[in-house]
C-alpha positions in Angstrom: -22.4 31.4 18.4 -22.7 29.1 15.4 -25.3 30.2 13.0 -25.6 28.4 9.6 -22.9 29.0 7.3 -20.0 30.5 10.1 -19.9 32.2 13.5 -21.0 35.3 14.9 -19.2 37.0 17.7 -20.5 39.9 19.8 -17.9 41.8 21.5 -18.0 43.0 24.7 -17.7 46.7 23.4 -21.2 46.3 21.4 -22.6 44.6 24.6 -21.4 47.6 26.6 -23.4 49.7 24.2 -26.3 48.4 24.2 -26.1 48.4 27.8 -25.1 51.9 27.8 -28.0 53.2 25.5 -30.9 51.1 27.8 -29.1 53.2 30.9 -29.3 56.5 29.0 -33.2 56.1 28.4 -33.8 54.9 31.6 -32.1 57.4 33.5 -32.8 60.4 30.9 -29.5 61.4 30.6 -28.5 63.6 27.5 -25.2 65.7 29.5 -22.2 64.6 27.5 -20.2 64.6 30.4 -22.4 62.6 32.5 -22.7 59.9 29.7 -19.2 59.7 29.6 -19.1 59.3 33.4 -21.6 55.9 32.8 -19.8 54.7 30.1 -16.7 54.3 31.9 -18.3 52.6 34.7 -20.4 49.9 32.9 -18.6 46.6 32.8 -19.5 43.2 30.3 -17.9 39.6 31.8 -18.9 36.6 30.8 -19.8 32.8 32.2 -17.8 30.1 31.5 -21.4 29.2 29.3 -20.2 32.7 27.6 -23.6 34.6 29.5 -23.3 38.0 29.9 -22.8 39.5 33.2 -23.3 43.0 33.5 -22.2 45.7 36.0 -22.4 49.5 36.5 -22.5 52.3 38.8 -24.6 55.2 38.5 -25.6 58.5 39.9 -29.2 58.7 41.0 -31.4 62.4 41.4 -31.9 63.3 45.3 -35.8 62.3 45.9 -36.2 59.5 43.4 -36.6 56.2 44.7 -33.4 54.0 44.4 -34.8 50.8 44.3 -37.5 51.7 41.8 -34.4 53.5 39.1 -32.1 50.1 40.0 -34.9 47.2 39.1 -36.1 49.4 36.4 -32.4 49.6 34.9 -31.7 46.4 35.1 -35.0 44.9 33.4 -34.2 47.5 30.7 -30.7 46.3 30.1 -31.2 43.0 30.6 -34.2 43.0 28.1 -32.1 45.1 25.5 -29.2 42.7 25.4 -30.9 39.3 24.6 -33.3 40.8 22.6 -30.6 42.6 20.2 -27.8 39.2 20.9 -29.6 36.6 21.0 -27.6 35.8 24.5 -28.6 35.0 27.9 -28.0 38.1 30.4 -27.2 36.0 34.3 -27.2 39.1 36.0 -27.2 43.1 36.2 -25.4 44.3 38.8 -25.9 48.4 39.2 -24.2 49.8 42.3 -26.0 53.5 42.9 -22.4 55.4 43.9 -23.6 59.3 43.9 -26.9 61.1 44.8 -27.2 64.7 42.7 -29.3 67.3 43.0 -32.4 67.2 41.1 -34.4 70.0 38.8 -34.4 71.7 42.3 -31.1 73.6 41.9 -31.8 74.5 38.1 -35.2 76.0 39.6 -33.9 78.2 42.1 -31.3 79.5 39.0 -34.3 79.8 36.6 -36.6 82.0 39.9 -33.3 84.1 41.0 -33.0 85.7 37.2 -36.1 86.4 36.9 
């Protein structure tokens, strides 16, 4: 992208990012080995137009609503992106490949010491 006096180029790395940080706070993840698990599976391509096309699988909690965690990542991301680039996201593509266990397991722990 030409701006005034030269060019500015985004990698894909930075896109990747951004994208990862907007997945974090959407899915409220803060385990170090799960964010390395989404990191890995988020994917930047571009358009011939050089858009950004974006793609990741996640791992959703048992009980939440799929659709609901999905739209809501992909506004997030999407919005993140152009707003810090300055470039047109075409699509988000999130692909929901695991279901965990929610709080309930970390409950039972928590009542059994007790």
């Amino acid at each position: 992208m030409e701006k005034g006096f030269g060019t500015i180029d985004i990698s894909d790395n930075a896109i990747r990012e951004i994208a990862f940080r907007s997945a974090c706070s959407v899915l409220e993840i803060n385990d170090e080995k799960k964010q390395k698990k989404l990191k890995k599976s988020i994917d930047v391509d571009r358009t011939p137009e050089d858009n950004i096309i974006v793609s990741m699988k996640i791992t959703v909690p048992f009980g939440k609503p799929f659709i609901e965690i999905g739209r809501k990542l992909m506004e997030q991301v999407k919005l993140d992106i152009e707003r810090m680039t300055d470039q047109q996201v075409v699509s988000v593509n999130v692909t929901i490949e695991d279901v965990e266990e929610s709080g309930v397991t970390e409950q039972g722990e928590e009542e059994t010491k007790e």
